[in-house]
ChimeraX commands (.cxc) that place a marker at each C-alpha (Angstrom):
marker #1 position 0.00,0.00,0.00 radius 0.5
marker #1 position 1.38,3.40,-1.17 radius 0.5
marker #1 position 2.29,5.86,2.09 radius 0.5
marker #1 position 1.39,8.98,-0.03 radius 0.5
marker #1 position -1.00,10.55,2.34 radius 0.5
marker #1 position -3.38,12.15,-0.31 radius 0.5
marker #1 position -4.00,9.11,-2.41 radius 0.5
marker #1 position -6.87,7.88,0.29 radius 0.5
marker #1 position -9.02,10.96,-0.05 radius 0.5
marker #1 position -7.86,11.88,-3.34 radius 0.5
marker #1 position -9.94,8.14,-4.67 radius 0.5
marker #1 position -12.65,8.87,-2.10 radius 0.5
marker #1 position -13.41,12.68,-3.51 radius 0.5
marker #1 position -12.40,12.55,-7.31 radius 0.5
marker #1 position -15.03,14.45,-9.29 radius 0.5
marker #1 position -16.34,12.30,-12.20 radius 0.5
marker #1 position -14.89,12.60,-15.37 radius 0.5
marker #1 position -16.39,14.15,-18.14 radius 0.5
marker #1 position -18.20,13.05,-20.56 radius 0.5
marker #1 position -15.47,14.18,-23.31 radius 0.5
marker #1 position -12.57,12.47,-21.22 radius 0.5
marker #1 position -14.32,8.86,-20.56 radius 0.5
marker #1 position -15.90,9.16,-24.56 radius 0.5
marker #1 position -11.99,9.36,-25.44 radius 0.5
marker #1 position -10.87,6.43,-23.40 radius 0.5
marker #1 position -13.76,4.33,-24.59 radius 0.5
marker #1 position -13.61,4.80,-28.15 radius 0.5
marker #1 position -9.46,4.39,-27.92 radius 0.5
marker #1 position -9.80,1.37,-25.55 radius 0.5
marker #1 position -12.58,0.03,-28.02 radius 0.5
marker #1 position -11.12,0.52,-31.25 radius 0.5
marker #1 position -7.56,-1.10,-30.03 radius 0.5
marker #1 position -9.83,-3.81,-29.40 radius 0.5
marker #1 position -11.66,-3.45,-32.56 radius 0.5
marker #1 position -7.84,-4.00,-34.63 radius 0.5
marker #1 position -6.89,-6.55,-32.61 radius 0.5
marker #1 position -10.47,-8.90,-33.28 radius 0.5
marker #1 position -9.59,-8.05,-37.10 radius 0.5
marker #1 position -6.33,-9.27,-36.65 radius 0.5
marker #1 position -7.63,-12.52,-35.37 radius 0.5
marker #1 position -10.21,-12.72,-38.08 radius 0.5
marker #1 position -7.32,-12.39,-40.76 radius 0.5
marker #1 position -4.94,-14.58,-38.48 radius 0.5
marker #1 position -1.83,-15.30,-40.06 radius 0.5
marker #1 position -0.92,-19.39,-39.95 radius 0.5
marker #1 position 2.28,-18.84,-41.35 radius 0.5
marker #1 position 5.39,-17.03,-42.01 radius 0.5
marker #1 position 4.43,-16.35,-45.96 radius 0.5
marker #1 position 1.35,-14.91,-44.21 radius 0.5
marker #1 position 2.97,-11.84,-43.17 radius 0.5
marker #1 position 4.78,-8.89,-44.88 radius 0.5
marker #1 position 7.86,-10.17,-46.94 radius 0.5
marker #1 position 10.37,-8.14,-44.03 radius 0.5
marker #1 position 9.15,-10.11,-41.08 radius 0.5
marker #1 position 8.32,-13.71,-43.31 radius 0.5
marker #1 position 12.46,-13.35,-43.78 radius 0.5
marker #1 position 13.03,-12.53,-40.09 radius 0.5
marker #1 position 10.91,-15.42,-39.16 radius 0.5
marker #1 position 12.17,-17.78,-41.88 radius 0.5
marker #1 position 15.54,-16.94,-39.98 radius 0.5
marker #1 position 14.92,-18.31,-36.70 radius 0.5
marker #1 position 15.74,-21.82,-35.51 radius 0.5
marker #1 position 13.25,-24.73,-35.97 radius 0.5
marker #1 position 10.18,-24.28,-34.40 radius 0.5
marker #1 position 10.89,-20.53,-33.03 radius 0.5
marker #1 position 8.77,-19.10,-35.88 radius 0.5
marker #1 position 5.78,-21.19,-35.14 radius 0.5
marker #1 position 5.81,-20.37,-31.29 radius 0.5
marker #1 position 6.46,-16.80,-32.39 radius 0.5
marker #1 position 3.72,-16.89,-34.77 radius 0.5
marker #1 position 1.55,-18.26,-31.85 radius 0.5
marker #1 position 2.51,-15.81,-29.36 radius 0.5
marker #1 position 1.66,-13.02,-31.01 radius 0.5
marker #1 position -1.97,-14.81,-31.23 radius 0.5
marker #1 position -2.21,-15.21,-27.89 radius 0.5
marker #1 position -1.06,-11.33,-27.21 radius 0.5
marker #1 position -3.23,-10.22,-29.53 radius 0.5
marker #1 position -6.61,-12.10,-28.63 radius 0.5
marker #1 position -5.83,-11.23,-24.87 radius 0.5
marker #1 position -6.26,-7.14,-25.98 radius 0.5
marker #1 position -8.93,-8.12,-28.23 radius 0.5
marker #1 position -10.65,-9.71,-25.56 radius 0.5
marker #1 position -9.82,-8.51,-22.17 radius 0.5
marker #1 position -9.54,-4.75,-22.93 radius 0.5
marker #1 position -12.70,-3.45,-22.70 radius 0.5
marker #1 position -13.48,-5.45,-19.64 radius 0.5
marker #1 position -10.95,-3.02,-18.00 radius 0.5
marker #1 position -12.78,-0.05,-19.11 radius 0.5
marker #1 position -14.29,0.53,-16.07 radius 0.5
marker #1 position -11.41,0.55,-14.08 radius 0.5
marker #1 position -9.33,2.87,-16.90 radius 0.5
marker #1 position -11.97,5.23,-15.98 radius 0.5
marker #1 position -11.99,5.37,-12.36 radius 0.5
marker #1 position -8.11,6.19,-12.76 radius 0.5
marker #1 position -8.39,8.81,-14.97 radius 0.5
marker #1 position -10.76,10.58,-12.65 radius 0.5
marker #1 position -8.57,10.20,-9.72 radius 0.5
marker #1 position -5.89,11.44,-11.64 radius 0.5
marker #1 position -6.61,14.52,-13.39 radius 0.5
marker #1 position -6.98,16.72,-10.84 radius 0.5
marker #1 position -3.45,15.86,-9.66 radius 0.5
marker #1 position -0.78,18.40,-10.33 radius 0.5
marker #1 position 1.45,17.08,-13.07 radius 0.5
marker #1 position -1.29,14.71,-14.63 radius 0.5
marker #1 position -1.53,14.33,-18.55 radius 0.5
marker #1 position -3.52,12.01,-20.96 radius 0.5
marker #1 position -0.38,10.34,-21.20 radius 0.5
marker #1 position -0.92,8.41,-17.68 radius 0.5
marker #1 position -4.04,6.87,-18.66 radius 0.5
marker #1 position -2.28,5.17,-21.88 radius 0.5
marker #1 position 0.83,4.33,-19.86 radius 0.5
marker #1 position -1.37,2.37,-17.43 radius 0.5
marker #1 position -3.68,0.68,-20.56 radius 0.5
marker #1 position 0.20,-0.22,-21.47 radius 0.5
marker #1 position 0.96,-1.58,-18.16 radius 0.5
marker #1 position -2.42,-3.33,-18.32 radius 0.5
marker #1 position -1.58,-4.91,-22.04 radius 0.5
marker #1 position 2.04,-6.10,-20.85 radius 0.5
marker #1 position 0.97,-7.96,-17.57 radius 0.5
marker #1 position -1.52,-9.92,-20.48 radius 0.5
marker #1 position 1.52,-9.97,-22.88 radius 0.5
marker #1 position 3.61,-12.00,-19.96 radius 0.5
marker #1 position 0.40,-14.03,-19.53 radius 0.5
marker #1 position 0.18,-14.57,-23.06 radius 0.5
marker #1 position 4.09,-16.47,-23.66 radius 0.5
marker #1 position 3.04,-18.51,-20.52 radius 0.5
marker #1 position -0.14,-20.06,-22.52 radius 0.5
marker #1 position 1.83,-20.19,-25.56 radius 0.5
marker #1 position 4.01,-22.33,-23.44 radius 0.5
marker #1 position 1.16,-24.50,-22.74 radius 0.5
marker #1 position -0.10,-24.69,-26.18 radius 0.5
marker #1 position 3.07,-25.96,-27.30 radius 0.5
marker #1 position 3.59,-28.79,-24.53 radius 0.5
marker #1 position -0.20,-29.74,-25.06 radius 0.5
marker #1 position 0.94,-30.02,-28.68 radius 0.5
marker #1 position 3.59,-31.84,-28.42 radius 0.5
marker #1 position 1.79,-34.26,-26.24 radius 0.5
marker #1 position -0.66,-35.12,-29.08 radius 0.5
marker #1 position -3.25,-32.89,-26.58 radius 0.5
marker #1 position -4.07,-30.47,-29.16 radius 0.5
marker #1 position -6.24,-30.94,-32.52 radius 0.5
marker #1 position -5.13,-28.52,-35.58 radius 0.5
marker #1 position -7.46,-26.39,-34.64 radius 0.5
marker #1 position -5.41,-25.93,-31.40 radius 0.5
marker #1 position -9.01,-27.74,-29.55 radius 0.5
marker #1 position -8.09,-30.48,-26.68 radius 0.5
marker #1 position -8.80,-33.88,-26.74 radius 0.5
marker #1 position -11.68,-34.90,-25.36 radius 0.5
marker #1 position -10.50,-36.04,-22.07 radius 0.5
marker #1 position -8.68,-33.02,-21.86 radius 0.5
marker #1 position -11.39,-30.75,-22.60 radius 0.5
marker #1 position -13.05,-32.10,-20.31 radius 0.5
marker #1 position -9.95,-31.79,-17.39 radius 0.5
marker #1 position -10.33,-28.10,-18.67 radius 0.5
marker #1 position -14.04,-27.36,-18.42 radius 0.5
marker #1 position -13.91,-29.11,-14.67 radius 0.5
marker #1 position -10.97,-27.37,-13.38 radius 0.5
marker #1 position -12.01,-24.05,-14.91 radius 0.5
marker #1 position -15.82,-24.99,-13.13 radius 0.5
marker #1 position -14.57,-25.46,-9.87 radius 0.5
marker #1 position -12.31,-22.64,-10.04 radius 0.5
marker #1 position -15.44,-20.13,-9.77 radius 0.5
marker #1 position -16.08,-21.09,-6.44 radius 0.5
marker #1 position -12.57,-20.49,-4.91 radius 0.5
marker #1 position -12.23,-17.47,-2.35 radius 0.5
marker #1 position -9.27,-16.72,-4.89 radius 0.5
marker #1 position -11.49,-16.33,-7.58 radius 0.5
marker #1 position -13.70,-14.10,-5.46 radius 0.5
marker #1 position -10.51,-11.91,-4.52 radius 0.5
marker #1 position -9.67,-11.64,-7.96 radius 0.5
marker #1 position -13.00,-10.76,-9.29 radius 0.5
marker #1 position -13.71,-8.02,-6.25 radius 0.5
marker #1 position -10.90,-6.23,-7.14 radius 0.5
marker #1 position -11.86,-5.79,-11.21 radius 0.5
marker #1 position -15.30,-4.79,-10.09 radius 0.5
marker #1 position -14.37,-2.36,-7.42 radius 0.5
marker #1 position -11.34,0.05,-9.11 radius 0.5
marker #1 position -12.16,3.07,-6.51 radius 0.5
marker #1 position -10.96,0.12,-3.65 radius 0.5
marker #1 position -8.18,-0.94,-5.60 radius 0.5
marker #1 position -6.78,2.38,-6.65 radius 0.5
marker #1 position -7.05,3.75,-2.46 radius 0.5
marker #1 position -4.59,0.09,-2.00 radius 0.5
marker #1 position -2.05,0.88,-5.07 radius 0.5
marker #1 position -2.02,4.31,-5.38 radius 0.5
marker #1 position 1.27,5.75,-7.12 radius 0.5
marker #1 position 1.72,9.49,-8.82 radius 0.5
marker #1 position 3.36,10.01,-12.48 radius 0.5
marker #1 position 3.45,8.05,-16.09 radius 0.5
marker #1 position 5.42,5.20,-14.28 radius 0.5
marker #1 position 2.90,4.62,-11.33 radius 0.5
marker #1 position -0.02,4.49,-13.65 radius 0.5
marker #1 position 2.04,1.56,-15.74 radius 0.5
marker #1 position 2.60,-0.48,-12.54 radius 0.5
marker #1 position -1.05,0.08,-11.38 radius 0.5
marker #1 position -1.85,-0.69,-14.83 radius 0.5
marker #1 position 0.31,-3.96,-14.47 radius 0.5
marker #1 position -0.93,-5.00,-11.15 radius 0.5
marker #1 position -4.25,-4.69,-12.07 radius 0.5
marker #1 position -3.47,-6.81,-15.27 radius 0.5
marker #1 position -2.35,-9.48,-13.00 radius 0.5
marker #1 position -5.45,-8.88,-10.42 radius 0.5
marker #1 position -8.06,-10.12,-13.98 radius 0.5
marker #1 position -5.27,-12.68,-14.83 radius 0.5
marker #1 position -6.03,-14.17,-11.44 radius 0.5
marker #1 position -10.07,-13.93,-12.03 radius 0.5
marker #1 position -9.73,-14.88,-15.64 radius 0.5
marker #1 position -6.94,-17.30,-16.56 radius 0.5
marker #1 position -9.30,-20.25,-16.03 radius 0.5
marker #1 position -11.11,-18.83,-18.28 radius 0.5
marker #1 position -8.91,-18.52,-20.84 radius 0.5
marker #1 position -7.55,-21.78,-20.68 radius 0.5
marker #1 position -11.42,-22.74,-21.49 radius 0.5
marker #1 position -10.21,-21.69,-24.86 radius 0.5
marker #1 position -8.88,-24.60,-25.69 radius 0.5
marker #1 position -11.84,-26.60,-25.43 radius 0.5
marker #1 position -13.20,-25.69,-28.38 radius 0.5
marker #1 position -10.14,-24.42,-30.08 radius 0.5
marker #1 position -8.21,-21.38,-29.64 radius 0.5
marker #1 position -9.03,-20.16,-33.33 radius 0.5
marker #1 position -12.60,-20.59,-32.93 radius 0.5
marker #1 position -13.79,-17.01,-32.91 radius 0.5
marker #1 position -17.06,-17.43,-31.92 radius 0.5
marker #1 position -15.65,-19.01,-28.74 radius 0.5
marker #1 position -13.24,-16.48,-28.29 radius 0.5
marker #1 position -16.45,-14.33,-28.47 radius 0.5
marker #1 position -18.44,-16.20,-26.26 radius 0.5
marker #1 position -15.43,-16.18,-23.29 radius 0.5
marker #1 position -14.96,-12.59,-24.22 radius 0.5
marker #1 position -18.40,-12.01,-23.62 radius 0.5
marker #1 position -18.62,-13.87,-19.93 radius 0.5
marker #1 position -15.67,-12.26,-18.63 radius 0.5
marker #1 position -17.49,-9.04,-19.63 radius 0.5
marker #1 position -20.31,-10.13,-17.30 radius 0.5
marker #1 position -18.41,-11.44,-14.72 radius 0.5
marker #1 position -16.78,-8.11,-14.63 radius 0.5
marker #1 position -18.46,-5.13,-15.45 radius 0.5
marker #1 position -22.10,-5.97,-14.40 radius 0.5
marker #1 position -23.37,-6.11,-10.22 radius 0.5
marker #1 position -24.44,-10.17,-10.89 radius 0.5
marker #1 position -20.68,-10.97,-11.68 radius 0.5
marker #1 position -20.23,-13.17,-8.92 radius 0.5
marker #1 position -23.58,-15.14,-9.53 radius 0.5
marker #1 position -22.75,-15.47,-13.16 radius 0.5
marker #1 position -19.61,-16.53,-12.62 radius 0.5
marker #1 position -21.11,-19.56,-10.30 radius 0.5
marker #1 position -23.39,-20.11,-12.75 radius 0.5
marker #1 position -20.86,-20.39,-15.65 radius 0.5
marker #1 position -19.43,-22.53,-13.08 radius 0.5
marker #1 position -21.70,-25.48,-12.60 radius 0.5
marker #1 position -22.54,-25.23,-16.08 radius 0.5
marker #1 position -18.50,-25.96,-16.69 radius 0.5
marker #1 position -18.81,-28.63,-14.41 radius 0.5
marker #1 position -21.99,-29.94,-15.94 radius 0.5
marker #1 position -20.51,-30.22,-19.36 radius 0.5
marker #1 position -17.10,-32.00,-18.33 radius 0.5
marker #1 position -18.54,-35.32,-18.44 radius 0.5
marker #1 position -20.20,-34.55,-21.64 radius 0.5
marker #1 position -17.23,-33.48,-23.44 radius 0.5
marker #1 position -15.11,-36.36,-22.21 radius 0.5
marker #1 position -17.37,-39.04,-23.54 radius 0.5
marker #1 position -17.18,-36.78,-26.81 radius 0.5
marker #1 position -15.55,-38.84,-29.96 radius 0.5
marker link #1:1,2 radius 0.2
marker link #1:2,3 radius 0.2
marker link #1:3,4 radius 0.2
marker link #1:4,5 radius 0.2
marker link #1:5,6 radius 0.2
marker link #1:6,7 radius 0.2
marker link #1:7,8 radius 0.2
marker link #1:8,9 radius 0.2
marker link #1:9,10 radius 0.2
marker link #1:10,11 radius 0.2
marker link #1:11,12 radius 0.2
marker link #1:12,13 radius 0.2
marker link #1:13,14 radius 0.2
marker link #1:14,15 radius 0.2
marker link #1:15,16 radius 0.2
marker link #1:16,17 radius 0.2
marker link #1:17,18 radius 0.2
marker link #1:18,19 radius 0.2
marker link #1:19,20 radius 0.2
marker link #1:20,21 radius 0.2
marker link #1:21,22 radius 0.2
marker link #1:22,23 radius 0.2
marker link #1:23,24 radius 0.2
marker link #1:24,25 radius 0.2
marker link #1:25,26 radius 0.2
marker link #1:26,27 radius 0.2
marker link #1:27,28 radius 0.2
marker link #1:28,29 radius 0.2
marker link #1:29,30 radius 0.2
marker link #1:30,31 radius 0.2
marker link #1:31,32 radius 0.2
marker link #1:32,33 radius 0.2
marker link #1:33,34 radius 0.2
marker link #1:34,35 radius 0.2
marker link #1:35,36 radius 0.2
marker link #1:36,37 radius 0.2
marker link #1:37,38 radius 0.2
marker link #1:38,39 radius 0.2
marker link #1:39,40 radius 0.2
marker link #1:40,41 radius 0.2
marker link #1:41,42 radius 0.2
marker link #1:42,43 radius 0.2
marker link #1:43,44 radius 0.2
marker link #1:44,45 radius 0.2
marker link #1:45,46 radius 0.2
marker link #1:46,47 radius 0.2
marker link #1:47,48 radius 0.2
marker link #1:48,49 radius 0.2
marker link #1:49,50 radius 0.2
marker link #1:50,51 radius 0.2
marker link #1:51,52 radius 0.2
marker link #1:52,53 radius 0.2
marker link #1:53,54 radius 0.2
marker link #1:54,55 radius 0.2
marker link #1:55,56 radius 0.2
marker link #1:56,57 radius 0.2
marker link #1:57,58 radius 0.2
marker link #1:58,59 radius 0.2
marker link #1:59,60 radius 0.2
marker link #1:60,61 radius 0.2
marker link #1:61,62 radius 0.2
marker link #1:62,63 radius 0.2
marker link #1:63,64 radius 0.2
marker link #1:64,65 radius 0.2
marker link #1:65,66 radius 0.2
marker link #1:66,67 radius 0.2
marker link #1:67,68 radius 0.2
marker link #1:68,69 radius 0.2
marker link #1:69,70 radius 0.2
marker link #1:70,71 radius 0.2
marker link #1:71,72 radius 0.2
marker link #1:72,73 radius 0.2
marker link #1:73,74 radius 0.2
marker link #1:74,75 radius 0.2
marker link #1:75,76 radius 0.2
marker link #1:76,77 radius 0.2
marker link #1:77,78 radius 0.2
marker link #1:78,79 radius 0.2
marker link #1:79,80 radius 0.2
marker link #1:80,81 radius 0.2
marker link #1:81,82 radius 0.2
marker link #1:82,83 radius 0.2
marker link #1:83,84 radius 0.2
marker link #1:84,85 radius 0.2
marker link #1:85,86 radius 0.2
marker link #1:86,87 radius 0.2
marker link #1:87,88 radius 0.2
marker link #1:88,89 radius 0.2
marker link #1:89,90 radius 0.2
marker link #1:90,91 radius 0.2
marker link #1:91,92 radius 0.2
marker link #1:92,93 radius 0.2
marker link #1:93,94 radius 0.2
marker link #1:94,95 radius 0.2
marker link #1:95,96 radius 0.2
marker link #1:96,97 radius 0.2
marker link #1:97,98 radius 0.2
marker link #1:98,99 radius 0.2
marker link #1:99,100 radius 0.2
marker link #1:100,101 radius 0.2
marker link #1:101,102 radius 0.2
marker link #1:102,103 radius 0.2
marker link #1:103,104 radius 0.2
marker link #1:104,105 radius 0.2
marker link #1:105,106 radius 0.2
marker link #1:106,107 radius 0.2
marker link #1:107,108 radius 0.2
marker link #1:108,109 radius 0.2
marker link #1:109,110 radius 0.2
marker link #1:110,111 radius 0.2
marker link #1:111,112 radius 0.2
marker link #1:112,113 radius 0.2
marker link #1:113,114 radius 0.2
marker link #1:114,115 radius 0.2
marker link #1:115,116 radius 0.2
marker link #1:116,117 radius 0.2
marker link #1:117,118 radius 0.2
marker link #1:118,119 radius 0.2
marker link #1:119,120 radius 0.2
marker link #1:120,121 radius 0.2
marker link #1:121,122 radius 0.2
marker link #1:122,123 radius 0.2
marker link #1:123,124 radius 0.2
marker link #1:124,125 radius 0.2
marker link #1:125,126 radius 0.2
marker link #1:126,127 radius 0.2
marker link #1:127,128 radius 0.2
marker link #1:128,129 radius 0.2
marker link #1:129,130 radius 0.2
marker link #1:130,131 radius 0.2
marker link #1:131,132 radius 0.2
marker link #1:132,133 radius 0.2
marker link #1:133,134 radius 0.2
marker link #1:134,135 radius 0.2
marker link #1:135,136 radius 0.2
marker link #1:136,137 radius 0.2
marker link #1:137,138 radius 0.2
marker link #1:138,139 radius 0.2
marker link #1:139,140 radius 0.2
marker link #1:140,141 radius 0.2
marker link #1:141,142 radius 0.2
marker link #1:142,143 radius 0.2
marker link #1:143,144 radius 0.2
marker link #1:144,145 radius 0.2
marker link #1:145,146 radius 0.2
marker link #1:146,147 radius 0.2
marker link #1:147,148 radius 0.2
marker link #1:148,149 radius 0.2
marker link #1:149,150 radius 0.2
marker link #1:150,151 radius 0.2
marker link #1:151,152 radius 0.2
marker link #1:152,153 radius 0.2
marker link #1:153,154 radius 0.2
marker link #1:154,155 radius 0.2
marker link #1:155,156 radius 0.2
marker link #1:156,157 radius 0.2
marker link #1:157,158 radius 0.2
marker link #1:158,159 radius 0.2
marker link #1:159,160 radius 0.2
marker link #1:160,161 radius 0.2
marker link #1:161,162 radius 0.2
marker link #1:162,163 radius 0.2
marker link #1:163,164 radius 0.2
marker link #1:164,165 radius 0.2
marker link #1:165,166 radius 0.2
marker link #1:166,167 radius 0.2
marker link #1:167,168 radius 0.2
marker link #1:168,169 radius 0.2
marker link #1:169,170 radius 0.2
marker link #1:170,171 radius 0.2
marker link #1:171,172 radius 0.2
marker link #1:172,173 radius 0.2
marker link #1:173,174 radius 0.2
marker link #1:174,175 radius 0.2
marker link #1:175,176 radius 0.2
marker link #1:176,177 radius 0.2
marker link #1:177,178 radius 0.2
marker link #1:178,179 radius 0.2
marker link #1:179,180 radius 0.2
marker link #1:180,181 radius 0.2
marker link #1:181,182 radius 0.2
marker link #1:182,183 radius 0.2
marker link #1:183,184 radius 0.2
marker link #1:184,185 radius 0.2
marker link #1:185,186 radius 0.2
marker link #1:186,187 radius 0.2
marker link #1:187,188 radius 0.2
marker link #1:188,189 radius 0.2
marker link #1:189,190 radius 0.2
marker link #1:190,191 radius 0.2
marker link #1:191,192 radius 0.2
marker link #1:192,193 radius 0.2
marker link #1:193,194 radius 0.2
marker link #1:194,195 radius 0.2
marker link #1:195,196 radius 0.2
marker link #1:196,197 radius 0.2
marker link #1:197,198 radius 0.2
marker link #1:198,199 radius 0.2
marker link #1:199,200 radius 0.2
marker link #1:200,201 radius 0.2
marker link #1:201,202 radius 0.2
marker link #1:202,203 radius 0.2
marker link #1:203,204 radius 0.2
marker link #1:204,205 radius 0.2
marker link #1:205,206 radius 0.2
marker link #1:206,207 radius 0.2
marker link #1:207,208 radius 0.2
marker link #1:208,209 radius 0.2
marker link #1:209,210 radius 0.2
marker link #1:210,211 radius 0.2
marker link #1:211,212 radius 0.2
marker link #1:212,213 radius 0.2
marker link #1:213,214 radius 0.2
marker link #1:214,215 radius 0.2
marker link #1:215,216 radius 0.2
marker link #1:216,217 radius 0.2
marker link #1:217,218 radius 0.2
marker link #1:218,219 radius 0.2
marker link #1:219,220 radius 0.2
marker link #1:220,221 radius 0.2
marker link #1:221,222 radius 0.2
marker link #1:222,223 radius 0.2
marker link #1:223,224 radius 0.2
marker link #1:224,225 radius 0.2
marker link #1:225,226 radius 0.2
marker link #1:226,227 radius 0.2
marker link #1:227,228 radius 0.2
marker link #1:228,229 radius 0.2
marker link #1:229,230 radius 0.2
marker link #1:230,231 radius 0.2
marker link #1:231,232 radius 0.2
marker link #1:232,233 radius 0.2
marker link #1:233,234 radius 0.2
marker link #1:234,235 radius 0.2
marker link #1:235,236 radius 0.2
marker link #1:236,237 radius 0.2
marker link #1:237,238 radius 0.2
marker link #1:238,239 radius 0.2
marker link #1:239,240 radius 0.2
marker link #1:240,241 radius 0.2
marker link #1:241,242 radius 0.2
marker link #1:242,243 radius 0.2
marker link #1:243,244 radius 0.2
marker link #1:244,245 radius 0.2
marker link #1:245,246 radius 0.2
marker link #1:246,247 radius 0.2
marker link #1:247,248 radius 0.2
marker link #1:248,249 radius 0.2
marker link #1:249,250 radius 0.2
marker link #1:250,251 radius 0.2
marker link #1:251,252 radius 0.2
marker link #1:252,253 radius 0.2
marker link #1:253,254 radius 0.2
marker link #1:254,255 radius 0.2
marker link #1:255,256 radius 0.2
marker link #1:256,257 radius 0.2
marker link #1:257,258 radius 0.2
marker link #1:258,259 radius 0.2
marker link #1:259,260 radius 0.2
marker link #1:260,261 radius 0.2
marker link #1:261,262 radius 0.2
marker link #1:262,263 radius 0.2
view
């Protein structure tokens, strides 16, 4: 907890921010989105899929370093397509408390979307890490979907996961910023990129379950992708979160035995 005495009353007394201000942050948070979900749509599978520059700079690299590369930048990318404007709430609340602080610029509020997109980033090379073990385990269709045992390890974990007091933590602090900003409080362009970061990894602890669902039904189905994007939305940004995320939770748990006697 920061020991600057003003941040306290500063998050308790911040005037709300106007209309221009939060229509700025929504429609930049919303069209970064926007590129990255038609990124996905035109996904590249390959090196020859991208510009002749980088296909030569990823033809270069050893065996096998192009294709995790290639999948990396997936998982980066689908994490801002999906994730970002569940943390438009909270990108809001800190812009509020901020700009009436001396020395406050638009800058801060991008610098902490940046902190917010690299704590996903780091997420992102540990599931491509995963991806590529389940792969090489014979785990993973080509469609990147788990077998059906594995699915169904997936879908149960992920279930029972929405009932843990971590879970609960996790999903308090996305869907109460004014609580979490009087905890983590810290002045300037660099504070608002670590609060950005530590509230990445505050959703990566309420959502990573979820994204690991992703690879039930394959993690270049986009109407899955959609579908997840859309619950952690829910979970998140709406006063039922917690009751739909037990609800999403016994209906994982439900479908695990389904899935598993799949074929």
């Amino acid at each position: 907890m920061t020991t600057d005495a003003n941040s306290a009353p500063a998050a308790q007394s911040a005037p709300g921010l106007p209309s221009r201000d939060r229509a700025a942050i929504w429609i930049g948070l919303i069209a970064l989105s926007a590129l990255a979900w038609i990124y996905l749509a035109r996904m590249p599978m390959s090196a020859n899929d991208f510009s002749p520059i980088v296909a030569r700079m990823l033809a270069a690299m050893p065996a096998g370093a192009a294709d995790a590369s290639i999948t990396f930048l997936m998982w980066a990318v689908m994490m801002v397509a999906m994730m970002l404007p569940s943390a438009g709430p909270t990108i809001s609340t800190f812009a509020a408390i901020a700009r009436p602080r001396p020395g406050f610029s638009a800058a801060h509020v991008w610098m902490m979307v940046g902190g917010y997109i690299a704590a996903w980033t780091a997420f992102s090379a540990a599931a491509t890490a995963l991806q590529l073990a389940l792969q090489r385990a014979a785990m993973l269709s080509g469609t990147a979907a788990a077998t059906p045992l594995a699915g169904a390890a997936i879908l149960a974990a992920a279930g029972l996961y929405q009932f843990t007091p971590f879970k609960d933590a996790c999903l308090s602090g996305c869907q109460s910023p004014i609580g979490f900003f009087m905890t983590h409080w810290r002045d300037g362009a660099i504070g608002a990129f670590r609060m950005g970061a530590r509230h990445g990894w505050v959703c990566i602890g309420c959502c990573a379950m979820l994204m690991a669902l992703l690879f039930v039904a394959g993690v270049m189905n986009l109407a899955w992708v959609a579908l997840i994007s859309v619950l952690v939305l829910l979970e998140k940004a709406t006063p039922w979160g917690r009751t739909i995320a037990r609800v999403a939770g016994i209906a994982m748990i439900a479908a695990a035995p389904i899935v598993a006697l799949a074929h």
